[in-house]
N, C-alpha and C positions, 0 to 999 in steps of 0.2 A: 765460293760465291754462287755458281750454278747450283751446287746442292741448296743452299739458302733461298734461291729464287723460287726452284723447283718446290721446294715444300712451300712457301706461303702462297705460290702460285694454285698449287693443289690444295689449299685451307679454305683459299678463298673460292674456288671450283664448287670444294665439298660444300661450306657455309650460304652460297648461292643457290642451291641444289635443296639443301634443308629449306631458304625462305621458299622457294618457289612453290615446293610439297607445303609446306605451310598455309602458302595462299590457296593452294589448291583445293586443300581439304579444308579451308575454313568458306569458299566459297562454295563447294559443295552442301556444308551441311547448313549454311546460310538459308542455302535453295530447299535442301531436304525442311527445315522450321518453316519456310514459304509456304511448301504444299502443306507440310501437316496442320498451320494454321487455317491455308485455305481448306480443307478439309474439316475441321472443326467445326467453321461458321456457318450456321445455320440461313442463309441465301431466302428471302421470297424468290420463290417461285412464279414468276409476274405472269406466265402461260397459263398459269393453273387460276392465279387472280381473276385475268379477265376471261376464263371459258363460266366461272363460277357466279359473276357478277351477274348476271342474268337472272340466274334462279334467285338470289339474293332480293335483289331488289321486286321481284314480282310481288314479296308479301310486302312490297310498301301502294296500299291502294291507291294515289294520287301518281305512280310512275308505272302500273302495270300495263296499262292500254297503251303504252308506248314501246313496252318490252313485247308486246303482242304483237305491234303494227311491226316492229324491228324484223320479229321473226316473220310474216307475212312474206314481206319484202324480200327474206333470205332466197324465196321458193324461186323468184325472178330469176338468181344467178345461172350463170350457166352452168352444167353440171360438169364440166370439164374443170371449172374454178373451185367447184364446190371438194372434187376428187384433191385438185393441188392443195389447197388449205387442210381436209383432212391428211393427206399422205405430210406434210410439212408438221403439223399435230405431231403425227406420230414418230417420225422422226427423230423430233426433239426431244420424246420422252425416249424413244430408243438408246437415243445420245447417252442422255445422262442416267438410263440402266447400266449402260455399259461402261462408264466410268465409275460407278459406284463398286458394280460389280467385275469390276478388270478385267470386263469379256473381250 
């Protein structure tokens, strides 16, 4: 009777042991198809949009005196602001160099 215990007791040990690694490796590679989708998909770039949006719109004649008057106005900032926004710029592009390239 103890031998009888003893093995279904250890069937059901080993049996619980295999779902577990089961679950484990299916939520693993779950994750791994997560990143390599995210990886795939080609993302806008919304920093790159609106640094670009500027030049864009100047060859529209009816919005360029206002892309002029915009920059005008930039020269007012303080230069301590103007450093944060560039260092913050660059940054972000640092960022995602260094995800691309696993630095």
């Amino acid at each position: 009777m103890r031998n009888q215990f003893s093995k279904l007791f250890y069937d059901f040990a080993l049996e619980s042991l295999h779902n577990y690694k089961r679950v484990r490796n299916a939520k693993v590679n779950a994750r791994i198809r997560q990143l390599e989708v995210a990886q795939s998909r080609h993302s806008i770039d919304w920093l790159h949009v609106i640094l670009l949006l500027p030049c864009v719109l100047l060859f529209f004649p009816l919005l360029s005196p206002f892309i002029v008057d915009a920059f005008a106005l930039l020269e007012h900032l303080p230069t301590w602001y103007r450093w944060v926004i560039g260092l913050m710029v660059l940054a972000n592009f640092g960022l995602k160099l260094s995800e691309k390239y696993r630095i």
